[in-house]
Structure formats: C-alpha cells, structure tokens
N, C-alpha and C positions, 0 to 999 in steps of 0.2 A: 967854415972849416970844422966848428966843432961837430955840426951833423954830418960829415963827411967820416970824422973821426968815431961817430957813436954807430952810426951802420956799416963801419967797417969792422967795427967791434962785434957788433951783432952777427954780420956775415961770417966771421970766426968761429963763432961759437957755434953755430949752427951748420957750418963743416966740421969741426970736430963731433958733433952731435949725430951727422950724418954717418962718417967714418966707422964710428963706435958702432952701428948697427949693421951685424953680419949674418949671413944667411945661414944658419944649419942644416943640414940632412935629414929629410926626414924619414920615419922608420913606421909609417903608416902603412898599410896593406894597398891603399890608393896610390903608392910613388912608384912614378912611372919607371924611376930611372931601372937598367940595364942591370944584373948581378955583375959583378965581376971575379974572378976566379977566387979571390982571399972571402971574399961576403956574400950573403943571404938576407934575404931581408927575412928576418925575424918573423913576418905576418903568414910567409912561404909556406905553402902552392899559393899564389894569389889569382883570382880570378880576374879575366879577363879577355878581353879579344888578342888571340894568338894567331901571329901571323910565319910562324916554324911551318915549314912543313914534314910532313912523316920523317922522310927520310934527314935531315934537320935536328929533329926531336930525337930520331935514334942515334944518331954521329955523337950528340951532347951527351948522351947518356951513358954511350961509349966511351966518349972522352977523359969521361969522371970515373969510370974501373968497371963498371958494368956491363957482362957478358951474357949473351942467349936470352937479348932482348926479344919480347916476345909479344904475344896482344894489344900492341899500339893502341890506341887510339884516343883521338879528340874528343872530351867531353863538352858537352854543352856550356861551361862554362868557362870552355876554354883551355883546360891545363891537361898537358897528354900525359895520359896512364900506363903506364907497362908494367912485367913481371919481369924479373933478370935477376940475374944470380953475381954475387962478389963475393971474395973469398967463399966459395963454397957454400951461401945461403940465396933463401932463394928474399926477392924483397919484392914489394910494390913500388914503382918507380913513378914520381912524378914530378911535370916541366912544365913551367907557367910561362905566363907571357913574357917574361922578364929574364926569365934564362934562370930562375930558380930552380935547382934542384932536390927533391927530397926523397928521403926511401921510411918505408915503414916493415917491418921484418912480416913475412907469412906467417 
C-alpha cells in the first residue's frame, strides 16, 4: 500500500509538472504558420517556397487597399514583388509564403 501511495504521489506531481509546460508562438522568420488579418510576423517578407499564385498574390494585395498593382513577380526566393499605389503613393509591394504583407514607400 505504501508504494502504491508513493507512485501515486509521484504520478501527481509529474502531471502537474507536465500541465505547467505550454507551448508559445513563435516569432522566428522559420514559423511556418499562416499571417492572419490582425498579425505579421515581425521577421516579414520571409523567404520561402510560395505556393500563391500570380493571380492569388495580386487578390491579397488588393485585399489590403492596394490599387494599380503592377510588375508581379516571383522571386527566387520565393516572396512576390509588386509596385501599387495606396492612398495616392506609389510603394514596393511584397507577399511571402505566409501571407505576410509589406510595402516600402518608392
């Protein structure tokens, strides 16, 4: 009974041990996961293999306020490039694997 009662002890503590360890998000340039409309990942354009197509890559860019999207294209390392204009300026547009978007002013 009593070693019954000392590895049930044990097995406690070692589920609350378990419990206690949760997984955080991480904010690496290597996280696969997905942007979603409120977030960026912070490392963004991140490179890698994109699987958007053109027309894909321009809908999103669209979708975020960007008009007279222009010179598409897929760079080798994956993140599509464009020109387009919002509010009246013109920007460098760019869409990584992840659905990241970012603009750098012309």
């Amino acid at each position: 009974m009593k070693r019954f009662i000392i590895a049930l002890g044990a097995l406690s503590i070692m589920s609350i041990a378990y419990a206690q360890d949760t997984t955080k998000p991480a904010t690496e340039a290597e996280t696969p996961a997905v942007a979603t409309p409120d977030t960026t990942n912070p490392a963004a354009p991140v490179p890698g293999e994109n699987s958007f197509t053109e027309a894909q890559a321009k809908g999103r860019m669209e979708e975020k306020g960007y008009s007279d999207v222009t010179a598409l294209a897929k760079g080798e390392d994956g993140i599509w490039t464009a020109s387009a204009m919002k509010s009246g300026k013109a920007y460098e547009v760019k869409l990584d694997f992840q659905g990241n978007i970012t603009e750098a002013a012309k």
